[in-house]
N, C-alpha and C positions, 0 to 999 in steps of 0.2 A: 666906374668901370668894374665890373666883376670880374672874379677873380677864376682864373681858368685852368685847367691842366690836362695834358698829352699825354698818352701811356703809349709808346712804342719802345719795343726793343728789338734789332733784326734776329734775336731768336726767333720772337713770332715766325720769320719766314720758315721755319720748322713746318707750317700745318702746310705740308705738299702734298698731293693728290697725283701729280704725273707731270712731266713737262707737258704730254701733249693732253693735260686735263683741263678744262673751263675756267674753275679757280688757283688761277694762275699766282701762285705769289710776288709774282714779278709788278704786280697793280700794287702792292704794299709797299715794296721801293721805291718804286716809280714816282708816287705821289709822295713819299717821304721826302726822296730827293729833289721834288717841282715846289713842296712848298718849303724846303732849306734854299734852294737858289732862287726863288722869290722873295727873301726876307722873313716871312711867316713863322717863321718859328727863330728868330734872331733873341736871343737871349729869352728860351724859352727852356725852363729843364722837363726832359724829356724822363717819365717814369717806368722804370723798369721791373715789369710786374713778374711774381713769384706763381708757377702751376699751381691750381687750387686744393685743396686736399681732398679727403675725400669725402669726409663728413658733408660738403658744400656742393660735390658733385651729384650726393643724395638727394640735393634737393630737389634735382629735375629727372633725376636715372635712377632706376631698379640693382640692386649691386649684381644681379649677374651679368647687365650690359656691362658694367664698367669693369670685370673680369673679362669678358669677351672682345673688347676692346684692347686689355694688354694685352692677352692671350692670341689676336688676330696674325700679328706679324709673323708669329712662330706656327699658326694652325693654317698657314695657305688661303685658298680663295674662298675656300668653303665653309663658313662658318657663322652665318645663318646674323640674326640682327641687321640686318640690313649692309651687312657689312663683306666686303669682296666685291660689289657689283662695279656696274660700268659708273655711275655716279658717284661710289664710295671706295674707292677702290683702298685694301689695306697697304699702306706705307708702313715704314720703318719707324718707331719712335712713334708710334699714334696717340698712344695714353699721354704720354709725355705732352706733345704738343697741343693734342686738343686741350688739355688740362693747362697749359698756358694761355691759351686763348681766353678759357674763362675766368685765370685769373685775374686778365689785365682788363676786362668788364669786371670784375668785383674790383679792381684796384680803385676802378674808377668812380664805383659804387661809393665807396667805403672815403673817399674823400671829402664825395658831397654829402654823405652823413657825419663825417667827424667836423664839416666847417672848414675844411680844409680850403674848399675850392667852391665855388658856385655852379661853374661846367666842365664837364673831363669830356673829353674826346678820345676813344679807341678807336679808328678803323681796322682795326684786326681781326674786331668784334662781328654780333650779329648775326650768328647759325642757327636760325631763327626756324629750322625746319624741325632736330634734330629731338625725337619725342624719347619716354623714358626706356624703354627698351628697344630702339633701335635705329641706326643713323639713318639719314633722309635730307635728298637734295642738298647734297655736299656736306652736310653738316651730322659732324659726329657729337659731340656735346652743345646743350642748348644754354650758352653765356648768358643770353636773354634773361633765358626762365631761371636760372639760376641766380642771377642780380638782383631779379624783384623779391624772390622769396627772400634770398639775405637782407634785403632792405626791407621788407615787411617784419624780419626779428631784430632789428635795430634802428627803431624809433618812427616808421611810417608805414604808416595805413589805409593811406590812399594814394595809389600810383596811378599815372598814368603813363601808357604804352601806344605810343603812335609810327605805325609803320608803314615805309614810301616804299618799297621795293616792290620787282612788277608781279613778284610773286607774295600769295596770299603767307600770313604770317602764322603758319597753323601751327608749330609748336607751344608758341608762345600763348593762343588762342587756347591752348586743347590744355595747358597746365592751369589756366586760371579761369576758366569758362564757368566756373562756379563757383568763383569767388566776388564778393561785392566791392570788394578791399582794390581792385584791379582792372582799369578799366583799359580795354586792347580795343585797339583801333587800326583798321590795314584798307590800305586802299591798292588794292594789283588788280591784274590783267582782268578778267573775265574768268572762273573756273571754269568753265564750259570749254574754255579753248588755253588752259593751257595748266601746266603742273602748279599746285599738288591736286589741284580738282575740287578744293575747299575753299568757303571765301564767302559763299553767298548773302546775300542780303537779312534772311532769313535767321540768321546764325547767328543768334543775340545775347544767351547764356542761358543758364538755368539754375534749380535750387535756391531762388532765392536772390541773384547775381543777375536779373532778364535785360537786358542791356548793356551789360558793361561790355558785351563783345560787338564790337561795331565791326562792318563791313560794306566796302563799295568796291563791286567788280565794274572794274571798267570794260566799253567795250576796245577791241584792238584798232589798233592806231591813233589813239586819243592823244591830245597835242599837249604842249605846255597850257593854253587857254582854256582847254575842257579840264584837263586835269586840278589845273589849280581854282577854277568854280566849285567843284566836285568839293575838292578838301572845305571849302570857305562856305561851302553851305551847309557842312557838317561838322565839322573838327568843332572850329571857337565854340558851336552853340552848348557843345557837349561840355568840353573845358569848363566851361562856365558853368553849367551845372555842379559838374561832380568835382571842383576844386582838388584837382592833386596837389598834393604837397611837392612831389617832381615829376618832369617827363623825361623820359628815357624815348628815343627815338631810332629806330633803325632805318638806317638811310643807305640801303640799295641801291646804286644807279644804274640798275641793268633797267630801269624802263626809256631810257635814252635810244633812239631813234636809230641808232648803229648798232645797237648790243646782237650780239645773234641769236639769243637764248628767247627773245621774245617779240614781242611788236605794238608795244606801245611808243610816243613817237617824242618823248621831251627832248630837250635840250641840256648841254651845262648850264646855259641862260636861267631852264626853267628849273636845275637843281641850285642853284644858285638861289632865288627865288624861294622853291619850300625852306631852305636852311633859314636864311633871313626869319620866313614868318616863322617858324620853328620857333626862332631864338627869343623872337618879341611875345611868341605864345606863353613860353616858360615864363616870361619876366610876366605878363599880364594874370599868369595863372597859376603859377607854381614858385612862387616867389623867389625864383632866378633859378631855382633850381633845375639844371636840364644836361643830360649824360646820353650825348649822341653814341654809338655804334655802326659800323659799316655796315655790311651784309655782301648782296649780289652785284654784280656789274664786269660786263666779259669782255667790253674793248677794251685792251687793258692799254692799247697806247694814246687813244684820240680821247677818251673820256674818262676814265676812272680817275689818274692823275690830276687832271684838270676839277672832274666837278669833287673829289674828297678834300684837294686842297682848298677849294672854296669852303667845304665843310670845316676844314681845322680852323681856316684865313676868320669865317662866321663866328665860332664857340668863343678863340680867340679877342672878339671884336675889331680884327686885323683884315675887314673885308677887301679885299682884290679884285678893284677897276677889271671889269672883263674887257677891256680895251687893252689891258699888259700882254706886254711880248713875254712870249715861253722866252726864258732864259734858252743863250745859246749853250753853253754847256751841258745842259736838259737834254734839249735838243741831241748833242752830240752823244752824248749818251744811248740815249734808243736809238740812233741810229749804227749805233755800237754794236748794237741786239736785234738790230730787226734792219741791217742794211739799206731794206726794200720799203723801209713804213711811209705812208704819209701823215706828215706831224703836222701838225696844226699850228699858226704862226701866234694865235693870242688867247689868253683865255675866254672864249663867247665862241661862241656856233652863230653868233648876229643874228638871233631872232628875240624876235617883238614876244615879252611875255602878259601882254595887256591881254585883261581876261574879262569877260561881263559877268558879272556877279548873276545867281541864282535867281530865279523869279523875277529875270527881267522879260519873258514872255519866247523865248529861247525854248526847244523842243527837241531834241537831237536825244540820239542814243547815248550822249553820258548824261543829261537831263531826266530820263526815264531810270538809269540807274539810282541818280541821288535821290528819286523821288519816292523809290523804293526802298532805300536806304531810312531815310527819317519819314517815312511812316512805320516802318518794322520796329523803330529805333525810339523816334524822339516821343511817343506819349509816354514811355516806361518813364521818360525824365521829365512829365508835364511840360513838355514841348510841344507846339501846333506844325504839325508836319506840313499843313499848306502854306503856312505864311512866312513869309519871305524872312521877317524881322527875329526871327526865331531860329 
């Protein structure tokens, strides 16, 4: 059994945006407290990570963003970086918090490099938007991009970066799109129809780096079955090529079928599902090495809970029967907070994640995606983009 670790501390709930904003921190308790009254984390120590400094913040930010960042609470709404808007709006304590955020993705970094641990789990993590001069799509500091660089100056040099959230991964894409050392991988919505507008198939890297940036927009309302072909006809063949020594994964679950931010159509079933193959990919490909991170996901009471705790229950290797009843005190709980909610009796949404593998003679718009994807993609890696075995 490998050896695993949790980096939460309810400081994290520090990075707040608004009660009535999208990235609700109440989805970080939530699941904290679904998978403590699940057992999942029963004699598990829970690591309580240190704000980064600033030397590490450099790795991904320009120093006068991360002046403008502290300097935001006290300068009002106007203050350019991306920062005051309706997405990013300035809180109290910004520098502070986002800089805890990244630290407890480096915590978790810095584990699986010293041997500490095989897999660390943050869901705190994963602001995966957030570029070097200015915040973007909730995200003020990029934890992401920040962990690979620290981990490319202590002791690897070949990462891999694979991301399920239904939005494209462009921070993360735009810091190492010309790097060879880094291979980024994101499968979301479709750019054409939905933020940040980057994503496309086309987008493969350069100087030197022509492939390591992978991309498959899906089209909207792609199910648990198209989505998980999609990965399986591109993910393993690439892993397999380019041998990370770890994957780092950002596991969004705003493409769930409730979320409101988007319209792709998964399940907990079918996040349940990617975690799983995640986990078996690391062991297949990265020699157990594998550092999940949250990201996106806006129901915060029917799913986030549900499919992160599957995420920790996965890393863990403490996976949870989606046939288990939510704990009643879970339960009582949100209903504490949201009087009105409808809570969901067990973890599964009860759908079928059976999916037909690639090149089974299948034609649909997420078929015409992936088809575009490994031919943009897979000869850079002496891949045959038409055959199925590849």
């Amino acid at each position: 059994m490998s050896r695993s670790a949790v980096v939460w501390d309810p400081a994290l709930l520090a990075y707040d945006l608004g009660s009535d904003h999208p990235f609700n921190p109440v989805r970080l308790d939530l699941t904290v407290r679904l998978a403590t009254a699940l057992g999942v984390l029963d004699d598990v120590p829970l690591l309580a990570p240190e704000a980064a400094e600033e030397a590490d913040l450099l790795r991904a930010h320009v120093p006068g963003y991360l002046e403008a960042v502290r300097q935001a609470p006290m300068a009002g709404w106007d203050v350019g970086h991306g920062l005051g808007t309706p997405d990013n709006p300035v809180f109290t304590g910004m520098h502070e918090a986002s800089s805890l955020v990244v630290g407890s993705t480096l915590l978790g970094a810095l584990c699986l490099a010293e041997g500490r641990a095989d897999r660390a789990v943050n869901i705190a993590g994963g602001l995966h938007h957030a570029m070097p001069a200015h915040a973007s799509g909730f995200c003020v500091y990029n934890d992401c991009s920040v962990a690979i660089s620290w981990l490319l100056d202590h002791g690897f040099d070949r990462i891999a970066y694979v991301d399920t959230d239904v939005h494209h991964g462009d921070g993360v894409q735009a810091a190492f799109y010309g790097d060879p050392r880094v291979l980024t991988v994101s499968l979301h919505q479709h750019p054409f129809t939905l933020f940040p507008g980057t994503g496309y198939s086309a987008e493969t890297g350069v100087d030197g780096a022509e492939g390591t940036a992978v991309n498959v927009p899906l089209p909207p309302s792609t199910r648990d079955a198209g989505w998980l072909r999609a990965f399986h006809a591109v993910v393993p063949s690439l892993l397999d090529r380019f041998r990370p020594q770890i994957l780092i994964t950002q596991c969004g679950v705003d493409s769930h079928d409730e979320d409101p931010l988007a319209d792709l159509a998964l399940s907990v079933d079918g996040h349940r599902t990617i975690y799983r193959t995640l986990r078996e990919l690391a062991d297949t490909y990265a020699d157990g090495r594998w550092l999940a991170v949250g990201g996106g996901g806006y129901q915060l009471i029917r799913v986030v809970p549900r499919s992160w705790t599957h995420l920790v229950a996965t890393v863990l290797d403490r996976d949870v029967d989606p046939a288990t009843p939510l704990p009643s005190a879970w339960t009582e709980r949100v209903l504490g907070l949201a009087p009105h909610a409808e809570v969901p009796a067990v973890m599964s949404d009860g759908v079928d994640i059976t999916f037909s593998p690639w090149g089974d003679g299948c034609d649909d718009a997420v078929d015409v995606a992936v088809r575009e994807t490994r031919r943009a993609v897979f000869p850079l890696h002496g891949l045959d983009p038409d055959d199925p075995r590849d």
